[in-house]
C-alpha positions in Angstrom: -6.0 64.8 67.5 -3.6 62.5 66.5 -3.5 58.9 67.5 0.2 59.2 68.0 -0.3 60.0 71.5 -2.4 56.7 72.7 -0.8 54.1 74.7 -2.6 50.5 74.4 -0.2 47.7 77.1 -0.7 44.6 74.9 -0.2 41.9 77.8 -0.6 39.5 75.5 2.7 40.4 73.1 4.7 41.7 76.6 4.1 37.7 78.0 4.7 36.1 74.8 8.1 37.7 74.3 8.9 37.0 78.2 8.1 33.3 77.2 9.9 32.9 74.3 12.8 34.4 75.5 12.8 31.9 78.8 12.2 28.8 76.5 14.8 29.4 74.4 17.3 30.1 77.1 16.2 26.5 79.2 18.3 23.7 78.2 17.4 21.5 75.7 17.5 17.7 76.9 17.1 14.1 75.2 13.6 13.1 75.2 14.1 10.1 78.1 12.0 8.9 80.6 12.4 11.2 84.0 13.5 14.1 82.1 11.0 16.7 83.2 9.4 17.0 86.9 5.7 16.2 87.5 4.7 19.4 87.0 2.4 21.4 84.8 3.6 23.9 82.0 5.1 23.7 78.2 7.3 22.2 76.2 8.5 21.1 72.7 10.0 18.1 70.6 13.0 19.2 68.3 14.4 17.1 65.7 17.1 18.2 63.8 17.7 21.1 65.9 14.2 22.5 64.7 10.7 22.2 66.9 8.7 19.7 65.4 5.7 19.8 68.2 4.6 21.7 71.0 2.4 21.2 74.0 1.1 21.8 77.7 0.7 19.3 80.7 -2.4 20.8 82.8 -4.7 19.6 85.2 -3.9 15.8 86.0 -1.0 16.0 83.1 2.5 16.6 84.1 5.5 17.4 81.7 6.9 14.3 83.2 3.8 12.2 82.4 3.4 14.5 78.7 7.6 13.9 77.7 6.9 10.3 78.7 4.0 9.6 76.3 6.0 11.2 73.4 9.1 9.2 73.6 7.0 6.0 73.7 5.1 7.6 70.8 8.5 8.0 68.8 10.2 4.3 69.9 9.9 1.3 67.6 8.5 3.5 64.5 10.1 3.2 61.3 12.1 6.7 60.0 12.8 8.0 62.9 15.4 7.5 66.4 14.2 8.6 69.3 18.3 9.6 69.9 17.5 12.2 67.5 14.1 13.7 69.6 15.3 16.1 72.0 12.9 18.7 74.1 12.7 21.7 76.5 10.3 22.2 78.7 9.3 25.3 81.1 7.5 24.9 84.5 4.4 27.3 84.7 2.4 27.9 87.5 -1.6 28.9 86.5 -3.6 27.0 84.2 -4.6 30.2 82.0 -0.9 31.2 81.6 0.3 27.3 80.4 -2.9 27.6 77.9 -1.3 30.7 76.8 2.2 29.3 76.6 1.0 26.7 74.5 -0.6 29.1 71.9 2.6 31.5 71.8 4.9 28.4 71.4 2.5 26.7 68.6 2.4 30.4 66.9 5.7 31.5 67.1 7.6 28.4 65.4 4.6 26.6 63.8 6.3 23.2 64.5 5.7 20.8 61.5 3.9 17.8 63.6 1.1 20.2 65.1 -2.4 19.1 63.7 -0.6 15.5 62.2 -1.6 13.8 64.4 0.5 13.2 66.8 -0.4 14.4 69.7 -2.4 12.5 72.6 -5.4 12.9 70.8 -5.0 12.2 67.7 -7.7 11.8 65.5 -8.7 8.7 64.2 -5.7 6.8 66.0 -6.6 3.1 66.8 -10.2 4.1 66.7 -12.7 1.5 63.6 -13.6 2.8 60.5 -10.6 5.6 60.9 -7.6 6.0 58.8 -4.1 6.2 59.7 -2.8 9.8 61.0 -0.5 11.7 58.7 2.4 11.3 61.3 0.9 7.5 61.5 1.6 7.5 58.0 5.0 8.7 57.5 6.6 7.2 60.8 4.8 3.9 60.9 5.1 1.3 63.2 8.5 -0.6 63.2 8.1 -4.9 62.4 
């Protein structure tokens, strides 16, 4: 028999599309204090009208508390404006879904700051003995 007549539901392709679609379609905003609602989901930075980072506010994290962190990350560093950060962000109810949010988002545009060390954990940031991240590097810390 042929395999032409199988029928495998992928949820994880039917959920990623959904999301995509509904991220895309939310509005994109300036990366200000009190521009997202203490809730959990996803979200992503844009610079120059491409994503630059993406990632979740879960458990004890809220996008307004995650969107907050970043645009104090951004301020006073050399070669970049914070005017020029924007983000969107979509609420997500279910910790399993935001997880899977994040992946989709991170896979889908592969943003150029993921793994630089930007995020909240950053490796090696402020720590002894550790060296500057690569974001550390190329945005330093304004004078």
């Amino acid at each position: 028999m042929c395999d032409q007549h199988e029928f495998q539901f992928e949820f994880d392709k039917a959920y990623n599309h959904q999301l995509i679609e509904k991220f895309e379609a939310s509005p994109e905003h300036l990366l200000e204090p009190g521009v997202a609602p203490r809730l959990k989901g996803v979200y992503a930075l844009y610079r120059n009208g491409r994503i630059v980072y993406a990632g979740k506010a879960l458990g004890s994290t809220t996008l307004a508390g995650r969107l907050g962190d970043h645009n104090r990350k951004v301020s006073g560093r050399k070669g970049i404006d914070p005017a020029e950060v924007t983000c969107r962000f979509v609420i997500i109810g279910g910790d399993w879904f935001v997880r899977a949010a994040e992946d989709a988002l991170i896979q889908h545009y592969q943003p150029e700051w993921q793994g630089s060390g930007f995020g909240r954990h950053a490796p090696g940031g402020g720590r002894p003995g550790k060296h500057p991240s690569k974001w550390e590097t190329q945005y330093p810390l304004a004078d």
